[in-house]
C-alpha positions in Angstrom: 0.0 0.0 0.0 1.5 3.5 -1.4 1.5 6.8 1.3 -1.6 8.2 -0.7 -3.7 5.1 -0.7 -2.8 4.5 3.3 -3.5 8.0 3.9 -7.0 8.0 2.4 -7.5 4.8 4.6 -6.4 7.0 7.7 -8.4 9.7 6.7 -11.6 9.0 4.7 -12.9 5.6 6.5 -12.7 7.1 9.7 -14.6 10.5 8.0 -17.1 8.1 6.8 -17.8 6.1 9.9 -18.3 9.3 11.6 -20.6 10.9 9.3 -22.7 7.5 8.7 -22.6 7.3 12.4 -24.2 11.0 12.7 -26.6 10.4 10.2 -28.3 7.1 11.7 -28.0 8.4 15.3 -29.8 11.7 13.9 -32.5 9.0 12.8 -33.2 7.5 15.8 -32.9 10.1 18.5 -36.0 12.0 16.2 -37.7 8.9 15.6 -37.9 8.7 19.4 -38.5 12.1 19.8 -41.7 11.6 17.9 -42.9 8.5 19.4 -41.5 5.6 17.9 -38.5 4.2 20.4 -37.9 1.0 18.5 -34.4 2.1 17.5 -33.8 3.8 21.0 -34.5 0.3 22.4 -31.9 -1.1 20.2 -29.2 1.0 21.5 -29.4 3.8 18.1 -29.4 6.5 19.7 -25.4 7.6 20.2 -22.8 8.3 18.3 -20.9 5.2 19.0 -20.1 3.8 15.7 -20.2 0.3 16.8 -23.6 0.5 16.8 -24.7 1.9 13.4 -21.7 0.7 11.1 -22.3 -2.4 8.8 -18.9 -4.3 8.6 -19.1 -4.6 4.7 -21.0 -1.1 3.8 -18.9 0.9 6.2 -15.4 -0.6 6.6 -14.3 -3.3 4.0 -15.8 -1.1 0.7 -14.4 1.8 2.1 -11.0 0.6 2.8 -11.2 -1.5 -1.1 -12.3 2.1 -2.5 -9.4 4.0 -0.6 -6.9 1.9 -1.3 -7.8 1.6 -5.4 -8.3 5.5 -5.4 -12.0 4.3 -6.6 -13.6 7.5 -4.4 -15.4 7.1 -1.5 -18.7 5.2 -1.0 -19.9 3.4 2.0 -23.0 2.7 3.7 -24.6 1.8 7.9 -27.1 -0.1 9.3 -30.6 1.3 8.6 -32.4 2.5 11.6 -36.1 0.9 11.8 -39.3 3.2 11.9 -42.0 1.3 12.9 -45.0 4.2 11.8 -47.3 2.6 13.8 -46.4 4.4 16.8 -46.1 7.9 15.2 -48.8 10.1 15.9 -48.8 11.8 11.9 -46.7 9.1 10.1 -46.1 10.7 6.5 -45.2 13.9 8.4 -43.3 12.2 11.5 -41.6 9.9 8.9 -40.3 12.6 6.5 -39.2 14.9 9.8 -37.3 11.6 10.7 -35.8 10.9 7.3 -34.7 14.5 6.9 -32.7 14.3 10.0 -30.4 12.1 9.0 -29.2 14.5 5.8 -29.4 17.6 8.1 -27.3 16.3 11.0 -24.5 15.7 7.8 -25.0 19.4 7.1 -24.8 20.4 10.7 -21.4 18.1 10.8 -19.8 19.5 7.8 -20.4 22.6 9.6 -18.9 21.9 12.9 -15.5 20.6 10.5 -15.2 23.9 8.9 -15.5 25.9 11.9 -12.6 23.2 13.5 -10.7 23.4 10.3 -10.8 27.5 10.2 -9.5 27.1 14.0 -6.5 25.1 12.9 -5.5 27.5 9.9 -4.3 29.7 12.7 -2.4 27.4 14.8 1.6 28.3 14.5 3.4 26.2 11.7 5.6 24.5 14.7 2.7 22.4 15.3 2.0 21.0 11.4 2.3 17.6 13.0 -0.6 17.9 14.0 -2.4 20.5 12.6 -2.1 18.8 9.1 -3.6 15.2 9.5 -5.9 17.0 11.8 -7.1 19.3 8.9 -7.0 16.8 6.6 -9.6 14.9 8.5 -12.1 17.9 8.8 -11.8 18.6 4.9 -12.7 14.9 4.7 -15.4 15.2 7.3 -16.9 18.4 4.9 -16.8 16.4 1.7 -18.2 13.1 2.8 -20.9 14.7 4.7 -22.3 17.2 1.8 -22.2 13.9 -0.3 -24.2 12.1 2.1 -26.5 14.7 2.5 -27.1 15.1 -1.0 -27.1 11.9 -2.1 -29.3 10.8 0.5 -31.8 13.5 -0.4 -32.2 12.0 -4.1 -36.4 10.9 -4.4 -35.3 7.5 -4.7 -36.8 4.6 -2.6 -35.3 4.0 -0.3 -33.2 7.2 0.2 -33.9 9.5 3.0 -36.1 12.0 0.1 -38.2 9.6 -1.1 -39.4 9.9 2.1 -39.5 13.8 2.2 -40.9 13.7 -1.0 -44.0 10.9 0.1 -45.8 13.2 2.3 -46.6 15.5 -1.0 -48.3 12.5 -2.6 -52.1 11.0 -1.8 -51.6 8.1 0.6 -52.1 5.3 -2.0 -49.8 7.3 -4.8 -47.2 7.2 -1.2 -47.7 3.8 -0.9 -47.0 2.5 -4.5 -44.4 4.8 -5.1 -42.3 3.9 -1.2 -42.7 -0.3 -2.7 -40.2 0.7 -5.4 -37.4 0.8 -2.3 -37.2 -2.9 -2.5 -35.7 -2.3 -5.7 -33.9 1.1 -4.8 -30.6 -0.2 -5.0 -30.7 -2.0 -8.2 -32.1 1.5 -9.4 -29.0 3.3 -7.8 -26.6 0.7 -9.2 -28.5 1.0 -12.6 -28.7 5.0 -12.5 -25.3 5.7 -11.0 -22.8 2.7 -11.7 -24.2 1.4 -15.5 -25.7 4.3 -16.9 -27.5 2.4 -19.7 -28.8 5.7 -20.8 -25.8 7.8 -20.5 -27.8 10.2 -18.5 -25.1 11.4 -16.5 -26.7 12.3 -13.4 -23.5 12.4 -11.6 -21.8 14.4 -13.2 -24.3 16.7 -14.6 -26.7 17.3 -11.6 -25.0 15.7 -8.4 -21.5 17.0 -9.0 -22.2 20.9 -9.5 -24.6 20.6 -6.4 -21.7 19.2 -4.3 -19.5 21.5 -5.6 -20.8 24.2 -4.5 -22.1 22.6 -1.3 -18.2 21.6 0.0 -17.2 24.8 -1.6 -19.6 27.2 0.9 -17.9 25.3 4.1 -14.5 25.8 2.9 -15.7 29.5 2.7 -16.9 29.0 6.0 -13.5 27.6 6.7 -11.7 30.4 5.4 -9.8 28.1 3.2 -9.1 30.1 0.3 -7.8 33.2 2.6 -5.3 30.5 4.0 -4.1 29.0 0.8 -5.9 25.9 1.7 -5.6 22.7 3.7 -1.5 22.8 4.7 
């Protein structure tokens, strides 16, 4: 394994974990807030990753993808909503889907204000100031592509959801049955691109773009030269 590809190991997979960690946590502590504490009782509700990561979807694909510079991609266990016990489920279950995407915002956020704290540390310390850095630009990137990502009105993603409480309840119904399909339709859209549509890089990328690029304002990245 080459510096680069053990630094992205170092770096990314733990940036990942983190945010994935966020994300599910976000879901269950509103799920219970709303009524439903089935995920509470199962322990969701922290931020210890031990709890939310799936050994395949967050550790062994993001390590593979590190190490063959393939980008980042990874996945956690989904926390169960069991709508029975919310008192508005379309509404309840679209405030608890949102979460998750929101609490990646809110993280990205937290990284650029640590990251524009570090810019001003004295050089002496670029020990630790630098992999330090490195990790909170990782932790602002993987988070808006979570977020955005997850927001896509695709079954099972976090906006098909969002995007469910706009539709009549037996439209809502038909349309949240295509997510037992949802991630043939990702690896269809996304991976094979039979119809060279491109989202990606047409729609998704710009939208990150300028997503990671307000934080690192936020960050004061470009008044600093960038990550040391």
């Amino acid at each position: 394994m080459d510096s680069h590809a053990l630094m992205n190991v170092l770096i990314f997979v733990p940036a990942l974990i983190l945010a994935v960690s966020v994300h599910e946590a976000a879901h269950a502590w509103v799920a219970w807030k709303l009524g439903d504490a089935t995920a509470q009782m199962l322990g969701r509700v922290t931020l210890n990753p031990v709890r939310h990561i799936d050994p395949f979807g967050s550790v062994i694909v993001p390590i593979i993808l590190a190490v063959s510079g393939g980008g980042m991609f990874g996945w956690a266990k989904p926390v169960p909503v069991d709508t029975g016990n919310l008192e508005e489920p379309k509404k309840d279950h679209a405030l608890i889907a949102a979460a998750g995407p929101i609490s990646n915002l809110l993280l990205a956020l937290v990284a650029a204000f640590l990251l524009r704290g570090l810019l001003f540390l004295p050089e002496s310390l670029i020990f630790v100031v630098k992999p330090l850095a490195n990790l909170m630009y990782a932790l602002i990137w993987i988070n808006v592509i979570l977020a955005v990502f997850n927001m896509l009105p695709i079954p099972p993603l976090d906006g098909s959801k969002v995007v469910a409480i706009l539709l009549p309840d037996d439209a809502a119904e038909a349309y949240m049955s295509i997510g037992a399909y949802g991630f043939l339709i990702i690896l269809l859209v996304f991976f094979f691109d039979p119809f060279h549509l491109n989202i990606w890089g047409k729609y998704l990328a710009p939208v990150i773009q300028t997503g990671t690029g307000f934080f690192e304002s936020v960050a004061g990245l470009k008044a600093f030269g960038g990550v040391r």
